[in-house]
C-alpha positions in Angstrom: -14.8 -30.8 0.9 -11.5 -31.7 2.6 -10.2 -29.5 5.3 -7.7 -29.2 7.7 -9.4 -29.2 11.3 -8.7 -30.0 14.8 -11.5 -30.0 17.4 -8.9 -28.8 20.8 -6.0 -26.4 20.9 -2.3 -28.2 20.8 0.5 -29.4 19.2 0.7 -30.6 15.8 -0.7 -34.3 16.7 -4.2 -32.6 17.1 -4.4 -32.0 13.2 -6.6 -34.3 10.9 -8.2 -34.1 7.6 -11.7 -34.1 7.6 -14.4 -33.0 5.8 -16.3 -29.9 6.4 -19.3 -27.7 4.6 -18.4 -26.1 1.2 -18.5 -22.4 1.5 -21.2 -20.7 0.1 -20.4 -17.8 -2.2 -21.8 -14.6 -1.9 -23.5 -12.6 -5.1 -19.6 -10.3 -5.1 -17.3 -14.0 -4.2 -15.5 -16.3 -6.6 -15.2 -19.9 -5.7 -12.3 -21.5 -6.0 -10.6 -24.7 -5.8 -7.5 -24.8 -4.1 -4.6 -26.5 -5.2 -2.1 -24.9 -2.6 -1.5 -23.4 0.8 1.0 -21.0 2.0 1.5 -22.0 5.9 2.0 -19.2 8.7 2.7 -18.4 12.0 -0.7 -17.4 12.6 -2.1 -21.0 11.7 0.3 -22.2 14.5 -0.9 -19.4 17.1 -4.5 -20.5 15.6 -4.0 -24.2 16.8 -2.8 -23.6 19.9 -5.9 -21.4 20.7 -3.8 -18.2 21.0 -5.1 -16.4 17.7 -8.9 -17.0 16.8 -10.4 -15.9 13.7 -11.9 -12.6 13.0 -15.8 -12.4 14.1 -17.8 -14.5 11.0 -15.0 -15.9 9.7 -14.5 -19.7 9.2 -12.6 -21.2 11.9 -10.8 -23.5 9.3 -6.5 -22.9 9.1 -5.0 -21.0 6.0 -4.5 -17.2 5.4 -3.7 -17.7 1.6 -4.4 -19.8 -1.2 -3.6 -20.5 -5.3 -6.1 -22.6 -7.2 -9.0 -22.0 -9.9 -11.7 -20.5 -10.1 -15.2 -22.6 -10.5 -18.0 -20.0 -10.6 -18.0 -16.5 -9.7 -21.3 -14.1 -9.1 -23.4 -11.7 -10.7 -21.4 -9.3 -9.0 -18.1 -10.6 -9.2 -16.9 -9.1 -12.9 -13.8 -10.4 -14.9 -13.3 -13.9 -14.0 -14.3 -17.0 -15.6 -13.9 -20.2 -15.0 -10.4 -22.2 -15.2 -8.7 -18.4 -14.3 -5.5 -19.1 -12.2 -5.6 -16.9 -9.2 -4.2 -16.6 -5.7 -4.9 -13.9 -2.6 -5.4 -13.3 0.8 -7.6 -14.9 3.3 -8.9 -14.4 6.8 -9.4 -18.2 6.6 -10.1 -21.3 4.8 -7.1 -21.7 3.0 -6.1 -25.1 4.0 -9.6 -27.0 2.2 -10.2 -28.0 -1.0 -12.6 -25.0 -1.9 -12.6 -21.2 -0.6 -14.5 -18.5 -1.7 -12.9 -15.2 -1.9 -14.2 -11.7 -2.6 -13.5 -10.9 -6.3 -11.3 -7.9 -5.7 -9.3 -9.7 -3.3 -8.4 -12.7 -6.0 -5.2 -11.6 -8.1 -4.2 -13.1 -11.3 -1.4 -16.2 -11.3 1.9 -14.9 -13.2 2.2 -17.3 -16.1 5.1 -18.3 -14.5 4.3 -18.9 -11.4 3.0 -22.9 -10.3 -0.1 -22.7 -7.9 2.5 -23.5 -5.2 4.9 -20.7 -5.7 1.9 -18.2 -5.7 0.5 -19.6 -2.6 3.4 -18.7 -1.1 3.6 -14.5 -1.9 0.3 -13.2 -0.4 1.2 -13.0 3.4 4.5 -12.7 2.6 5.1 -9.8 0.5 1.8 -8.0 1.2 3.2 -7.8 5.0 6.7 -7.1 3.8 5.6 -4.1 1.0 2.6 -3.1 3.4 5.2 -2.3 5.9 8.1 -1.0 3.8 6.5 1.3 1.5 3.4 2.3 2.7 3.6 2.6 6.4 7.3 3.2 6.7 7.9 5.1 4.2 11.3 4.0 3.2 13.2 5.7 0.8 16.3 4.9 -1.0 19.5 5.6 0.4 18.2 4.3 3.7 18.8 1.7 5.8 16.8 -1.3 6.8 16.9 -3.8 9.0 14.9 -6.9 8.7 14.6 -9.1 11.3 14.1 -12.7 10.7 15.4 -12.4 7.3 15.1 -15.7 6.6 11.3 -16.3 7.5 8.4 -15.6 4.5 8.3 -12.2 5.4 11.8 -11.7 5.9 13.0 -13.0 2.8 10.4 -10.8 0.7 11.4 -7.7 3.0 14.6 -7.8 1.7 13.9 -8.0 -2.2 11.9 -5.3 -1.9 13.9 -3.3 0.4 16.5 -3.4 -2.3 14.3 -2.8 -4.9 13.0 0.5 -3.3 17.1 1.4 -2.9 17.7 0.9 0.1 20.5 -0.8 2.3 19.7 -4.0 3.4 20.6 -5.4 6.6 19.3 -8.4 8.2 19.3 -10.9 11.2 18.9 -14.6 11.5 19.6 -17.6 13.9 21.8 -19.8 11.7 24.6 -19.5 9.0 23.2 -21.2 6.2 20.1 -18.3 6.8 22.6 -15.8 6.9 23.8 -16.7 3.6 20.7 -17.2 2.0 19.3 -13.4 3.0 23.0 -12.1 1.6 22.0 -13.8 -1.8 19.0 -12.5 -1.9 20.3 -8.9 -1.6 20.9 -8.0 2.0 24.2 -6.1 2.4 25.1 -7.7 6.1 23.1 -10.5 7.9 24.0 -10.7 11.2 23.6 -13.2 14.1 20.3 -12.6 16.0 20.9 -14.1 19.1 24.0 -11.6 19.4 24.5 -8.2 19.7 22.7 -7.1 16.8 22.2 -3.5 17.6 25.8 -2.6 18.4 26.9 -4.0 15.1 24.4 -2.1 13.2 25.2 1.4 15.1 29.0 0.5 13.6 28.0 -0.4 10.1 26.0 2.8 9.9 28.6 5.0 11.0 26.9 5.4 14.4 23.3 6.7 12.8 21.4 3.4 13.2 18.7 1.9 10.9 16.1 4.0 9.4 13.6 1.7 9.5 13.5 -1.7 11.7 10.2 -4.4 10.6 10.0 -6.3 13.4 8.5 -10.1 13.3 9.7 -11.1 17.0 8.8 -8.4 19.7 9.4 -8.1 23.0 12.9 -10.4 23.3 14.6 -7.7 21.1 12.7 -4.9 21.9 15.6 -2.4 23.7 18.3 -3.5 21.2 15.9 -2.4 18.3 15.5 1.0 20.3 19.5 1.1 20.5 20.2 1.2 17.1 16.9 2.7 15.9 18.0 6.2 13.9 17.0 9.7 15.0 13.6 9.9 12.9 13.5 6.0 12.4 10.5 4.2 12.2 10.0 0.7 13.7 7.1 -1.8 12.3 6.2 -4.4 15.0 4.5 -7.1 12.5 5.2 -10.1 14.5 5.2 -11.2 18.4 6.9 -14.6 18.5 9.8 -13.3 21.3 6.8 -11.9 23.5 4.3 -9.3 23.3 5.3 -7.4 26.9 7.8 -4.3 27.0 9.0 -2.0 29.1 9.0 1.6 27.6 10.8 5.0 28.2 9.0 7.7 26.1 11.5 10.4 26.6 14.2 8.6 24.2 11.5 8.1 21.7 10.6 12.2 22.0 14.2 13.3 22.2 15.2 11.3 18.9 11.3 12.2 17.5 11.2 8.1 16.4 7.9 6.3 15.8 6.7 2.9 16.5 4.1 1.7 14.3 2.1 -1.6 14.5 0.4 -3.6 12.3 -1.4 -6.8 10.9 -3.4 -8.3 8.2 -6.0 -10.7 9.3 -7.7 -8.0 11.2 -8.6 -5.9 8.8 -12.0 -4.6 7.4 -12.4 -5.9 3.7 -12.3 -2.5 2.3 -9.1 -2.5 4.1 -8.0 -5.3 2.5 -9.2 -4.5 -1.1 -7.2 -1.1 -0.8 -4.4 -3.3 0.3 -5.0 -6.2 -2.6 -4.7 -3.3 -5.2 -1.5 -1.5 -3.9 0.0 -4.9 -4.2 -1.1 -5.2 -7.9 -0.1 -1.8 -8.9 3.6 -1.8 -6.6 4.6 -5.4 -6.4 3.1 -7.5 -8.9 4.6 -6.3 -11.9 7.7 -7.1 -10.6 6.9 -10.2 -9.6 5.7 -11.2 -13.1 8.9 -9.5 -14.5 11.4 -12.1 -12.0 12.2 -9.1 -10.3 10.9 -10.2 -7.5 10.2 -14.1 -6.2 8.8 -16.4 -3.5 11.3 -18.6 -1.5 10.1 -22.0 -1.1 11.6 -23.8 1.9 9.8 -27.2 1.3 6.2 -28.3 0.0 4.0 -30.9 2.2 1.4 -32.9 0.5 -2.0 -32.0 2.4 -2.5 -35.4 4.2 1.7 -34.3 5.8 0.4 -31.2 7.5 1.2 -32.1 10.6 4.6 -32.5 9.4 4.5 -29.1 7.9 3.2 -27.4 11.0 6.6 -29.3 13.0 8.5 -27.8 10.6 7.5 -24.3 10.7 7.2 -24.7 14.8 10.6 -25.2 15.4 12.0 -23.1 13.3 13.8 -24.9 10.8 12.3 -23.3 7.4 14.3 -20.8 5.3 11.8 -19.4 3.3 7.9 -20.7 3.0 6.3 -23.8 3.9 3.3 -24.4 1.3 0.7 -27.3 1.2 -0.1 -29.0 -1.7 -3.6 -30.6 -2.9 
């Protein structure tokens, strides 16, 4: 099959299509070919040699994937083949064929193409992972999303709104500022500015409720500023730096929590348990329009290097997906 490989860490020139083993399906897999790629900053950290794959995992780029499914396994119930499905992956997604564990493959809205469904799996499980099940966030509070105009970001907000709450993100440019206010954010602010003192005046002084966090250590003390008493902030992302300095007697005296998280690391009953909160919570509402990918530009396969530029420096608002 066709795969994206490299054979050294570096920049985007060390990227070439080549062809590599089919996956071999186990008795509980589907296999599937892939028509479509969502691209991450993982696959970029992954390149560069900063972010290997998980311990028997292929070392092929690609955390999610949209295709059909060829054959699935005696113990891989409800699928046939020709079903339209998409999911999560430790790896693998950028080849022509992956093989996913059944419970991990979710159905393709009807109206969704294979490349607007490759790009919601990283994106909104992080976003709804993060929101709703390990910060807890209610409505009538406030949230601030970082990098609101990133994947992530961009499903973050949607469903910050949809849970009730008021939206407030950052971003680097205008036209991303304007994109996260159409998408329901209530303020986008600059985010190489001071952020925190502007959100400590638009709540009135309380600060955000909840923070998700997809940078790290560059912002870390003005996301401590304007954190609320009780607040909770998700660290999902390390792109600003991973190393902070760290006064615990703020964090006691205002009784705040810091919680981190990722995907990719996961055990696969992790995952599963994950896979079917996203069905039940987010899904539906995706299939109703509720809800929807951003698509900041599709690459044809053979352009990956291209793609990966793009991502690198920053200019995408929304995702960047590969196409077979």
């Amino acid at each position: 099959m066709r795969a994206v490989l490299f054979d050294q860490p570096g920049g985007p020139e060390v990227l070439r299509i080549g062809e590599a083993p089919d996956p071999v399906p186990g008795p509980e897999d589907l296999l599937v070919r892939n028509f479509a790629a969502g691209l991450n900053r993982a696959d970029i950290l992954q390149r560069r040699g900063l972010y290997p794959p998980p311990p028997g995992e292929t070392d092929i780029l690609g955390l999610e994937f949209a295709g059909e499914v060829l054959s699935a396994g005696p113990g891989a119930p409800g699928f046939e083949r020709g079903d339209r499905v998409f999911g999560l992956l430790s790896g693998g997604g950028c080849a022509d064929l992956v093989k996913v564990h059944h419970r991990m493959a979710v159905p393709i809205p009807e109206n969704f193409s294979f490349e607007r469904a490759a790009a919601v799996p990283e994106a909104f499980y992080t976003a709804a992972e993060n929101l709703l099940e390990l910060g807890g966030l209610r409505s009538g509070e406030t949230a601030l999303v970082h990098a609101g105009a990133s994947g992530v970001g961009m499903a973050a907000v949607q469903i910050a709104r949809q849970a009730g709450a008021r939206v407030i993100a950052t971003a680097g440019t205008e036209p991303k500022r304007q994109r996260c206010i159409g998408l329901g954010a209530e303020h986008a602010l600059d985010s190489r500015g001071d952020f925190d003192a502007e959100v400590v005046r638009l709540t009135g002084g309380a600060g955000a409720d909840l923070i998700l966090d997809l940078v790290g250590a560059a912002i870390w003390e003005r996301n401590l500023r304007c954190l609320a008493s009780c607040g909770r902030l998700l660290v999902v992302g390390l792109v600003g730096g991973s190393k902070v300095s760290l006064d615990l007697s703020g964090l006691l005296r205002r009784r705040q929590r810091i919680i981190a998280s990722n995907l990719r690391s996961r055990s696969l009953a992790e995952k599963i348990a994950l896979t079917d909160r996203f069905r039940a919570r987010v899904l539906p509402l995706l299939e109703s329009g509720a809800l929807g990918p951003v698509l900041d530009k599709v690459f044809l396969l053979e352009d990956v290097r291209q793609a990966h530029e793009r991502l690198e420096a920053n200019l995408n608002i929304g995702k960047v997906v590969l196409r077979f």
